[in-house]
N, C-alpha and C positions, 0 to 999 in steps of 0.2 A: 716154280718149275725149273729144272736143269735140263743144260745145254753139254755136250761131252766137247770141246774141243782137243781133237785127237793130236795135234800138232801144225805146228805156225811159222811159220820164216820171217817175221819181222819184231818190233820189239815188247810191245805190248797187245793188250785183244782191246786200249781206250774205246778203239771206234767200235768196235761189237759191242761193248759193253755200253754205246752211249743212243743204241738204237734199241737194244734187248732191254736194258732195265727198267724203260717206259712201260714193258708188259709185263714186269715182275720177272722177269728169266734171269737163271742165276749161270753165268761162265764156269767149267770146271774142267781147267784145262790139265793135260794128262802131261806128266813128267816124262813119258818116253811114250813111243810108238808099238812097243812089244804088244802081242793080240792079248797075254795073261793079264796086263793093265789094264787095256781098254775095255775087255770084257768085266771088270772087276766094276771100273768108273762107271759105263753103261747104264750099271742097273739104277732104275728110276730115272732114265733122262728120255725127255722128252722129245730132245731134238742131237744128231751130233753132226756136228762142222769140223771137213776134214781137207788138209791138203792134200800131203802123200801119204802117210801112214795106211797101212791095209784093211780098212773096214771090210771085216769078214761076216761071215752068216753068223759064228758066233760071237762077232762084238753086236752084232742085228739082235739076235735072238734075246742077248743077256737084258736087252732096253724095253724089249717086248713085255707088257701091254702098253707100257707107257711112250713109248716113240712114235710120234708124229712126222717126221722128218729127216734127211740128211739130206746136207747142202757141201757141194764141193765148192774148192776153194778154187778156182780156174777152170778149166775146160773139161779136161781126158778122164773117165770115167772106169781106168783099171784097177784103181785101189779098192773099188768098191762094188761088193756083190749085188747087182742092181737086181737081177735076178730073182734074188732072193725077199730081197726089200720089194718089189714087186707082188709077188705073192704071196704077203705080209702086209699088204695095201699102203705100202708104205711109200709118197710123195719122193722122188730124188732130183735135185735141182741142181743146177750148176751157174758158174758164171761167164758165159762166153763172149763178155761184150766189156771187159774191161781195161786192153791193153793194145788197141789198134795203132794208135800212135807211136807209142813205145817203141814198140817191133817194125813197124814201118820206119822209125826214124831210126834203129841199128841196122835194117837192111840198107839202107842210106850210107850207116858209118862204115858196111862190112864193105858194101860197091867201092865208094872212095879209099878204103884202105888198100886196095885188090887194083883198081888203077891206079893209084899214085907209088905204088911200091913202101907204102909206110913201114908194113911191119918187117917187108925185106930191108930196108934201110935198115931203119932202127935194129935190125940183128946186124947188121953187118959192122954196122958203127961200133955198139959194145963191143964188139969181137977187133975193136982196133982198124976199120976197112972202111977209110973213107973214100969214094968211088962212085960218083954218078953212074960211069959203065956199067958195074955188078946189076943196075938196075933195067937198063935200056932192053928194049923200049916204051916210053911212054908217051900215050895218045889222050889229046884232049877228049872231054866228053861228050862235048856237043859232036849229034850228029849221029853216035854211036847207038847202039840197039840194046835196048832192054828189053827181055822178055820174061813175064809171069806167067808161071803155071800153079793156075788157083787162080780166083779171079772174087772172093770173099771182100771182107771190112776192113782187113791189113793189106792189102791189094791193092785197095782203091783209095788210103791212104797212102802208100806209097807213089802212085802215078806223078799228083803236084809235085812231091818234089824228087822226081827224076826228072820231071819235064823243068823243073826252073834250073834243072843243071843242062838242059837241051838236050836232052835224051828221048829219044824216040821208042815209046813203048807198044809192043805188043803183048796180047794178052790170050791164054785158052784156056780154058774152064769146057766139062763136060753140059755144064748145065748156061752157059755165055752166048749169045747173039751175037749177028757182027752188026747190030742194030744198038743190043744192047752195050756193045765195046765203043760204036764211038758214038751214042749220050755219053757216056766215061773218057770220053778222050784219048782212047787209045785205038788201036786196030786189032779186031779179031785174027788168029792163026790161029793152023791145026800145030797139032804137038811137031810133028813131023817140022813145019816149016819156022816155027817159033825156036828149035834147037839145031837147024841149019842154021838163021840167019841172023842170031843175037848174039852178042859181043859178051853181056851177063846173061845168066838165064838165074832167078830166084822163085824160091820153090815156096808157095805160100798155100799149102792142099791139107787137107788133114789126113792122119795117117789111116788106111781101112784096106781091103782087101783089094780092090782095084790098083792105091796109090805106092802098097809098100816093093822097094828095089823098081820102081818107076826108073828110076834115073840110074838103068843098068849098063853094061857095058856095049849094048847097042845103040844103047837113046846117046850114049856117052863117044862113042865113035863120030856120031851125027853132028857135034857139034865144030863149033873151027876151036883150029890147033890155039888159035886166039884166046880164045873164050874163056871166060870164067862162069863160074857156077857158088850159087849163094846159098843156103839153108839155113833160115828163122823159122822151119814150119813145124819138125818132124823128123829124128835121125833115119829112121827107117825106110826112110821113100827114098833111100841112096841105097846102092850098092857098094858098101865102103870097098871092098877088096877091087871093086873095078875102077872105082875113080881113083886109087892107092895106084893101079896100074895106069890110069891114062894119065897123071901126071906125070909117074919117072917114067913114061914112054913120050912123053912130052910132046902128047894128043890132047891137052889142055893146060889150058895156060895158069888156072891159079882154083885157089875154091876158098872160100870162106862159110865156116860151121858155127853155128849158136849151137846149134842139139848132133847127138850122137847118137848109135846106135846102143851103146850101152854108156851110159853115164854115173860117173865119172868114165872116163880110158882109163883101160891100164897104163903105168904110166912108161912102160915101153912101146907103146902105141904108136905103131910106122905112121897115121898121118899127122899124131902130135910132133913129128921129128920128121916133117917134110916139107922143107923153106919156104913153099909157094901158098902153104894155108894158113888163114889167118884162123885164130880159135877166139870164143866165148864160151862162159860156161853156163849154159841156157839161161843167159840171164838179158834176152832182148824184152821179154815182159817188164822187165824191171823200172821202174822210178819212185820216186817218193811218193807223186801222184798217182801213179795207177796201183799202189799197194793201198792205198788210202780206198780209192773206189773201188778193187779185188774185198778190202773188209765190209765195207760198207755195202757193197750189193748183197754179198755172202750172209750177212749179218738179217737183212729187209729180206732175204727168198726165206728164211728161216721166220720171220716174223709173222710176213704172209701166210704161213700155214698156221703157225700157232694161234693165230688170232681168227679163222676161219675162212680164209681166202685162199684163191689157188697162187701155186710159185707162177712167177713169170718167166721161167726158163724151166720146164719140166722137163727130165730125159726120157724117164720111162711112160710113154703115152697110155701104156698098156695098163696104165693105176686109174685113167679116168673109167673103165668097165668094173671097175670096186666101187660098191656102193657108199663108201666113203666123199669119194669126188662128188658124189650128187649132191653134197651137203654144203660143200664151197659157194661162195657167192662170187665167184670169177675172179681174173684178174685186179690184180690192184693198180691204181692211178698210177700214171709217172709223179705226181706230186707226194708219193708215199716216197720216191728215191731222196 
């Protein structure tokens, strides 16, 4: 049996290759992302694992009758016509449990960069300006207000260690108790009062029709002149042209970005060339570690189907009414991870 991997960001497929070959499945990874290749490699694959590359109806179609499967590499579900793979009874899984830590630990490194004045230093230095002033002021952490909007798995890893820096967190989430905030250790607010009264406010929601331009030039007015604003979630859930304005109106004090609204920026891009933002280039998922467990889950939700079981992250629910689903024997053990 073959597997289509449509395109990878790390160096090898070792670790797919060391979970799939135990069921005979053969990797056949595709030289570029263009839809003419994909549809070409397709045909006769049983399963295809994708990151960003665009799996379209017709990279779907060219795999049909032989496809069982497609498994995204990470979370967000645009590259792929799920749509279509749905009424085509076709299983689509994803991996949304593989980089909590990660991302909680560069929201960590974005806060500390954002109060200590790193990356403003650090520019001001190469440019020949050495100058505690250029920097001031700076406030210890203890004591100060962290607030999360989103209140998931990267959330509630980030709490401990905002709190061992003595940070006082609150939290809102549409679907969050103020029962269930402090079991968690933080205190529940509503949005309103979590972007009055926090020093950071970090955005951890995923992006949908509620969340995007959330953090518009109103939400962004509400905050203090103080305040910083963090994003490891989602570039969309910002209004970039308003937070571009409440910085050089210097109604906010600073913002640090992992994701953008279009990625890369161009590279004349007013907030890439505006002092007070730190940039990443969505790369808070990132470690050695959690690329290792991003394959390796990837790899097992693809196996799980091929060998007769259901994925354990299914997106489209809408596949268990194909009579296909009735033939699975359920999820698989966590001793299959």
């Amino acid at each position: 049996m073959k597997i289509l991997v449509t395109d990878y960001a790390w160096a090898n497929l070792d670790v797919e290759k060391s979970v799939l070959s135990e069921i005979g499945a053969e990797l056949i990874p595709a030289p570029n992302g263009e839809e003419e290749t994909l549809v070409q490699l397709a045909q006769g694959c049983c399963g295809i694992m994708t990151c960003w590359a665009q799996t379209t109806r017709a990279v779907i179609a060219s795999a049909l009758p032989d496809l069982k499967v497609i498994v995204r590499y990470g979370v967000g579900l645009d590259n792929i016509d799920v749509a279509y793979a749905t009424k085509q009874g076709i299983p689509v899984a994803n991996v949304p449990d593989y980089c909590f830590i990660d991302v909680a630990e560069q929201t960590m490194a974005l806060l500390l960069g954002l109060s200590h004045k790193v990356a403003q230093f650090d520019r001001l230095i190469r440019s020949g300006t050495w100058d505690i002033q250029a920097g001031l002021p700076l406030r210890r952490l203890t004591d100060q207000v962290l607030g999360l909007i989103g209140f998931g798995q990267i959330a509630r890893q980030v709490v401990p260690r905002a709190r061992a820096f003595g940070l006082h967190v609150l939290a809102y989430s549409r679907s969050l108790t103020p029962e269930q905030a402090r079991a968690c250790g933080v205190e529940f607010a509503d949005l309103d009062t979590l972007l009055r009264t926090s020093d950071f406010v970090s955005l951890h929601c995923p992006s949908t029709d509620e969340t995007r331009d959330l953090i518009n030039a109103d939400n962004l007015a509400k905050m203090k002149p103080t305040a910083c604003l963090i994003n490891t979630s989602r570039g969309d859930i910002i209004d970039e042209a308003a937070l571009l304005a409440a910085l050089k109106n210097n109604t906010l004090a600073g913002a640090a970005l992992d994701v953008r609204c279009q990625e890369p920026p161009e590279t004349e891009d007013r907030l890439i060339h505006t002092d007070r933002v730190i940039h990443s280039p969505h790369s808070a998922f990132y470690s050695e570690e959690s690329l290792v467990e991003l394959q390796k889950k990837a790899a097992w939700e693809a196996r799980r189907v091929l060998t007769g079981k259901a994925p354990v992250h299914l997106v489209n629910p809408e596949y268990k009414k194909h009579p296909q689903m009735t033939q699975m024997k359920g999820v698989a053990l966590e001793t299959d991870n």
